[in-house]
N, C-alpha and C positions, 0 to 999 in steps of 0.2 A: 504493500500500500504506500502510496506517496503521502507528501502533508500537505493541505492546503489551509488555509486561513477559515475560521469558523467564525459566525457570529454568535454568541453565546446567552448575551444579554441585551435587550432593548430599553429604555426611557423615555419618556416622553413630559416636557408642560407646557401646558396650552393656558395661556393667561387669562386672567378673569373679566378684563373688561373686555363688553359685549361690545363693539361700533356696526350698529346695522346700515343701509343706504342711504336708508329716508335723514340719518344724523348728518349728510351733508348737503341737504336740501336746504340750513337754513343761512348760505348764501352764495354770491355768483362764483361761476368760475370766469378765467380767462385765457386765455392760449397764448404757446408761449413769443407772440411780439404783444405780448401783454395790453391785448384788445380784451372785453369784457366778452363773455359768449352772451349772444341775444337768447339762446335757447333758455325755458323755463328750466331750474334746477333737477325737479321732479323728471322732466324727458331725458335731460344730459342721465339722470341715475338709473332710469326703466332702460337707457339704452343698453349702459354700462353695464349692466345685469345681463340682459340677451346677447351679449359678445362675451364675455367672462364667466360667469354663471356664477360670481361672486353676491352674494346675498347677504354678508356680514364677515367678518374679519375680530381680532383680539389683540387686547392693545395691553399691554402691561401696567400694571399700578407705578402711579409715579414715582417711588421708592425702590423701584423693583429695575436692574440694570441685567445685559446681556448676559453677565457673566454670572448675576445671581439666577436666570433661568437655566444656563447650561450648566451649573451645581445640582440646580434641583435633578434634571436632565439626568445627571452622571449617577449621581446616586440611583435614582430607581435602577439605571441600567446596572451598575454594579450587583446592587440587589439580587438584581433577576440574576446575573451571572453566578452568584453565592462566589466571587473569591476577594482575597483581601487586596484594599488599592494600591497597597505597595505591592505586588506583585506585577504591579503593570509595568512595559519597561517604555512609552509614548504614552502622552496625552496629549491629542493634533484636536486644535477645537480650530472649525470654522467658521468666520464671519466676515463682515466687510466694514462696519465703524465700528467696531472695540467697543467700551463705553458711553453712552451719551445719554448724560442725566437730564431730566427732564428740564425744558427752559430753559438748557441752556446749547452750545452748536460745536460745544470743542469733544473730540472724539477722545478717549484716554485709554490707552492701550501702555500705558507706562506702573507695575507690569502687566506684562502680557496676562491674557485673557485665562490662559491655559496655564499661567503660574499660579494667577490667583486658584483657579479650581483647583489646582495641587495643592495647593498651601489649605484651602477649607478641607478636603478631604484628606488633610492629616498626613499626607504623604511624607515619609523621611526619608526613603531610598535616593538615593543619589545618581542612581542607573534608571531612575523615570527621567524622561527628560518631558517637558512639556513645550510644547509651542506654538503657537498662530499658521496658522491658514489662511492666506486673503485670495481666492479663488472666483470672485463669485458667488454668484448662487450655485455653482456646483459644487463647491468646496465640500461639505461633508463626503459625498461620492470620493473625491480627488483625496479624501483624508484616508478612506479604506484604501484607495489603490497605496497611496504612501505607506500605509502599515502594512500591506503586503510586502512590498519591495522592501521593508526595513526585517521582516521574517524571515524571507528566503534568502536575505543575505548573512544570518544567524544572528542578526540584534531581536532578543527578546521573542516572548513567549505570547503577554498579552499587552494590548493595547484599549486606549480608550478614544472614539472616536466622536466630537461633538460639535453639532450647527447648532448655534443660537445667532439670535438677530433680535432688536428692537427698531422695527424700521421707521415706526409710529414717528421716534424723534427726530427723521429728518426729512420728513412732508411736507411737502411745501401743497397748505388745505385749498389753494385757489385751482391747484392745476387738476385735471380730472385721473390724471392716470397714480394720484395721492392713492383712490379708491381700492388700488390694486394689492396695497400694502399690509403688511400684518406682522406681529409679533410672536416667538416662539421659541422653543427648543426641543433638541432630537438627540438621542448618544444613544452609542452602542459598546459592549464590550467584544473584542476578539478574541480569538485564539489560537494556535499557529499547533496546528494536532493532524496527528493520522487522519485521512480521507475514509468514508467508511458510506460504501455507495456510489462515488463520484460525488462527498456532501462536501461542501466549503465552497469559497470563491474561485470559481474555472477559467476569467479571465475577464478581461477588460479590457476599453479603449480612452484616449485620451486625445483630442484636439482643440487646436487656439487658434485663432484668425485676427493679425492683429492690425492689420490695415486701415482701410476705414469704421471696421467692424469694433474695432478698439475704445469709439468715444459712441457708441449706442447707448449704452448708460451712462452716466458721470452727473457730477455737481456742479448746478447752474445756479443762477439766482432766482428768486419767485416770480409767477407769472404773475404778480399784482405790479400794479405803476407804482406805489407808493411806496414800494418795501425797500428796504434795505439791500442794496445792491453786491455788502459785501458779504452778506448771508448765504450761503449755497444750501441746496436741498439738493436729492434723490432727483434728476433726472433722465428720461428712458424716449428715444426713439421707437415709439411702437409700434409702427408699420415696419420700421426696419429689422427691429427686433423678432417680428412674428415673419415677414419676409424669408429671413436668416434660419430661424431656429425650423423652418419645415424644407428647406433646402440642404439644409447641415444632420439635421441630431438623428432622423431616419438611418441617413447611412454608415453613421458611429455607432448604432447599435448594431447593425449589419454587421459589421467590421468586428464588433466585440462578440456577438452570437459567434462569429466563425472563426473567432478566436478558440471557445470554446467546446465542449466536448455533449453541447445540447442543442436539438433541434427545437426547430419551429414551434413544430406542434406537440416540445414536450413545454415548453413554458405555461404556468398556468398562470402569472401576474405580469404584468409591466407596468410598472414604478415611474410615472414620469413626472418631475419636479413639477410641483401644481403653480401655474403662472398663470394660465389663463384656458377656461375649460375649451371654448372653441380650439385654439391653437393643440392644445392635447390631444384631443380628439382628429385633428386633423394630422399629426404627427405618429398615430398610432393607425391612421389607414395608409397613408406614404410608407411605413415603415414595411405594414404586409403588401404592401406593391407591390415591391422591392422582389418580394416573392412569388409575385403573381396569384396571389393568394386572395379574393376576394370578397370575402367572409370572414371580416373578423370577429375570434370566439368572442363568446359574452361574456360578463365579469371578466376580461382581461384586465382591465384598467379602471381598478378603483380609484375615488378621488375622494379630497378632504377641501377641496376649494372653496365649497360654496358657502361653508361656514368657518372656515379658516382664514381665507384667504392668500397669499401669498406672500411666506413668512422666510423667501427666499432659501437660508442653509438650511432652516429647520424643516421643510416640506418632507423632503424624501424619507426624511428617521423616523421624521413625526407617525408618516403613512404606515410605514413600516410598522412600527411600534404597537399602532391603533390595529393594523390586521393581526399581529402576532397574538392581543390581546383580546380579540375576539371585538374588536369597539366599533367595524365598522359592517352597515350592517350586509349581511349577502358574502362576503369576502373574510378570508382565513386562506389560513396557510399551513399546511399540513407535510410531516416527513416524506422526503423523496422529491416535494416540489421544487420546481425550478423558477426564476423569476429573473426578470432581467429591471436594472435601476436604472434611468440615465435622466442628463440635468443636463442643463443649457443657461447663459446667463454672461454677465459683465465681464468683458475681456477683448473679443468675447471667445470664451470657451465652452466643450463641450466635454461630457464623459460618459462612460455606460461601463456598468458591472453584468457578469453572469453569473449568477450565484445560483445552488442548490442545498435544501434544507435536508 
């Protein structure tokens, strides 16, 4: 038997405050050469709903920082794995602003995100190393591929891998693609063990596009005339985004499927980072083209979207976590299955796992 990487333990926290649609109806938007939109709030947000399928989203308490969700995050998963956190020899947590306390726009990643969870979870090992991840929204995905390659080169046993994100804090609430946003976190525990089946991680892909593809996302200033110009928020080329991401992340998953040692028709989930339900949906029939396959299975692609929203690194673990635990409903994941993860996001980059349970 060979050894491949195991997932052992999942975590997940989904923060308490509830932001549903109708919360941004009470005032205008504006586009970004910062004209006011003529359209009534209420249609800008029924629109936004029937192209996203986002229906409400979760915003973290304002006491409550990136690093304190992806704590919570570690722990359950640790939990569920039953071993001690010094045993771990990585903790790769992924995000894209570090800290950002509410009210205010400075990011604080001094230390690092992945120290601090070392240091609340008691760590004394000196052979854990912890570190950042700024990947994107693929970044958790890109944190498993990293602890694989850190196993099969003989560093360590297990690893701990986490997306947290507080996007909430840098919205800029005039523009409409604010709406898209959400807060979260996602961990998983590894483990680096005998294959028993073809069970663990069988393979993966990884692509970057960094041309003009590069500034699709980045921090601009708000779409209002009035604001403050040296302020920057979260901003996303959306057409370009959605454009990119169903000409791109289809044939990375192709590429990573035939990496590995699973067919088509043995997959029974695919994991796609929840951005936007249309775009999913549409990246999930491109991808069975590919195979000439016309018919895609049901329940392949569960989603957390519509009440989640898009909580960028956290999506994929979060999903994960919510099937592992029986939370969503129709969808489970059962010994032998096989599933395939992949993410797409700021960079812009792309990745996909093949994994077997």
């Amino acid at each position: 038997m060979d050894k491949r990487t195991h997932i052992i333990g999942t975590g997940s926290v989904i923060p308490e405050i509830v932001k549903t649609n109708l919360d941004f109806t009470v005032q205008n938007f504006y586009d970004d050469k910062q004209q006011c939109i003529s359209t009534n709030p209420l249609e800008v947000v029924k629109k936004f709903e029937k192209i996203t399928g986002i229906e409400e989203r979760r915003y973290a308490q304002e006491d409550v920082e990136s690093s304190d969700l992806g704590y919570g995050a570690a722990v359950k998963a640790i939990e569920d794995a039953q071993i001690d956190p010094n045993q771990l020899s990585h903790i790769i947590v992924a995000h894209n602003f570090g800290n950002v306390r509410k009210h205010t726009i400075q990011t604080d990643i001094l230390p690092s995100l992945a120290s601090r969870i070392s240091h609340r979870l008691g760590i004394t090992n000196p052979q854990c190393i912890p570190y950042d991840l700024l990947f994107g929204c693929p970044g958790w995905v890109q944190g498993l591929i990293h602890a694989d390659a850190f196993f099969k080169s003989g560093l360590g046993k297990y690893a701990l891998v986490i997306g947290t994100e507080t996007l909430s804090r840098v919205l800029d609430p005039y523009d409409r693609d604010s709406m898209i946003f959400s807060d979260g976190a996602g961990a998983c525990v590894l483990e680096y063990k005998e294959s028993v089946n073809q069970s663990g991680m069988a393979g993966s892909a990884t692509l970057a596009h960094t041309g003009e593809e590069a500034y699709y996302l980045d921090l601009g200033k708000s779409n209002f005339p009035e604001s403050d110009p040296r302020v920057r928020y979260i901003k996303m080329k959306g057409r370009k985004v959605y454009e990119y991401a169903l000409s791109n992340v289809p044939q990375a998953m192709k590429q990573c499927l035939e990496s590995c040692d699973i067919k088509l028709d043995e997959l029974q989930k695919v994991l796609i980072h929840q951005a936007n339900e249309k775009l999913d949906e549409a990246i999930i029939k491109a991808f069975y083209k590919l195979y000439d396959v016309p018919q895609i299975p049901k329940d392949i692609m569960p989603m957390s979207i519509h009440k989640l929203g898009n909580s960028s690194v956290a999506t994929v673990p979060t999903l994960l976590d919510l099937i592992r635990k029986n939370q969503i409903e129709g969808h489970q994941i059962n010994p032998g299955d096989a599933i395939l993860m992949a993410s797409v996001g700021a960079g812009m980059n792309i990745n996909a796992i093949g994994y077997r349970f």
